[in-house]
C-alpha positions in Angstrom: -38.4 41.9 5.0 -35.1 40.9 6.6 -32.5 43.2 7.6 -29.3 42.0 7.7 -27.3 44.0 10.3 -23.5 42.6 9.3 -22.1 39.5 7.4 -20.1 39.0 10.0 -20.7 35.5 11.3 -20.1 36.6 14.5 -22.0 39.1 15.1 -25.2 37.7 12.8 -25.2 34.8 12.8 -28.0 34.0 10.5 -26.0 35.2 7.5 -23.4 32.4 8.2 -25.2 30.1 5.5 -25.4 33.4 3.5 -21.5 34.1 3.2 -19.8 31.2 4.3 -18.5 27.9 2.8 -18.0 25.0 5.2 -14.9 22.6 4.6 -17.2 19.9 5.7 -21.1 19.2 6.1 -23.4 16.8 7.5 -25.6 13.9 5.8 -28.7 13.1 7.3 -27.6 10.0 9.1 -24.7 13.2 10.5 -21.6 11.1 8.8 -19.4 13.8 7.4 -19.4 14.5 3.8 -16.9 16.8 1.9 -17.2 20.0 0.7 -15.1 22.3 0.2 -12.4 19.6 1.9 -12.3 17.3 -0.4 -11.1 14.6 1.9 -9.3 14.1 5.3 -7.4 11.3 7.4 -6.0 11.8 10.7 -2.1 11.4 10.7 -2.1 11.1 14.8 -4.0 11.6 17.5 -3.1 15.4 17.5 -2.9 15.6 13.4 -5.6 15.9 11.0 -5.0 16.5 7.2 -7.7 18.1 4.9 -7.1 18.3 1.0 -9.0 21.1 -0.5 -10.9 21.4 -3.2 -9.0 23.2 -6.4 -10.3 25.9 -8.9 -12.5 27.7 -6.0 -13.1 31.3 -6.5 -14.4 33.9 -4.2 -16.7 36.6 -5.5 -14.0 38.6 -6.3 -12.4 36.3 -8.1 -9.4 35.1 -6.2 -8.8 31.8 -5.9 -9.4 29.4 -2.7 -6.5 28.1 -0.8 -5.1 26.7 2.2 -4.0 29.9 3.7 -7.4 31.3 3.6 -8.6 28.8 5.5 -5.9 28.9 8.3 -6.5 32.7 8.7 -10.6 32.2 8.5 -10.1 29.2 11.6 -7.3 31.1 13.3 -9.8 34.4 13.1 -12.5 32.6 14.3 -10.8 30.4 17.3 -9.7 34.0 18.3 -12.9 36.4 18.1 -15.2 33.6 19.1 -15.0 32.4 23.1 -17.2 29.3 22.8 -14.9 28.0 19.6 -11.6 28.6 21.3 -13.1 26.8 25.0 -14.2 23.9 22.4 -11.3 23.0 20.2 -7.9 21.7 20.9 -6.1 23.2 18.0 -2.8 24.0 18.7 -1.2 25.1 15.1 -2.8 24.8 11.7 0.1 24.0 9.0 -0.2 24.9 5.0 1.7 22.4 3.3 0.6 24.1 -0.3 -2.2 25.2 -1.8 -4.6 23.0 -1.2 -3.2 20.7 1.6 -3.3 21.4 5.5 
């Protein structure tokens, strides 16, 4: 038996496959294939954009967007020392819904 002690991804971080989506994933050869980005391009050498993928639903039922995914990175860059040490981000825009 396995007991989960919190879906919090930081704090277990075997449920992370359990309760999270990734915007990205790996192949096997480790290129990048979309997931719930549906595509990217870098607009500078400080700009990425990522398109998202539309008529996503969490388990509740509300829909998927852009701004969920700046509050789940801003969250994460902020609770989790080794992420915010790592990355370089500086701002994440929403342009709409599904663009950021």
């Amino acid at each position: 038996m396995w007991a989960i002690q919190s879906v919090d991804p930081l704090v277990c971080e075997e449920t992370n496959e359990l309760v999270t989506e990734y915007m990205v994933k790996c192949n096997n050869n480790f290129s990048l294939k979309p997931y719930l980005a549906t595509s990217w391009k870098v607009i500078d050498d400080n700009t990425w954009e990522f398109k998202l993928r539309e008529n996503v639903s969490f388990s509740n039922g509300d829909l998927f967007t852009a701004k969920d995914v700046k509050f789940s990175l801003e969250w994460d860059i902020k609770n989790n020392n080794k992420l915010d040490q790592l990355t370089k981000i500086e701002c994440i825009n929403v342009l709409d819904d599904h663009i950021l």
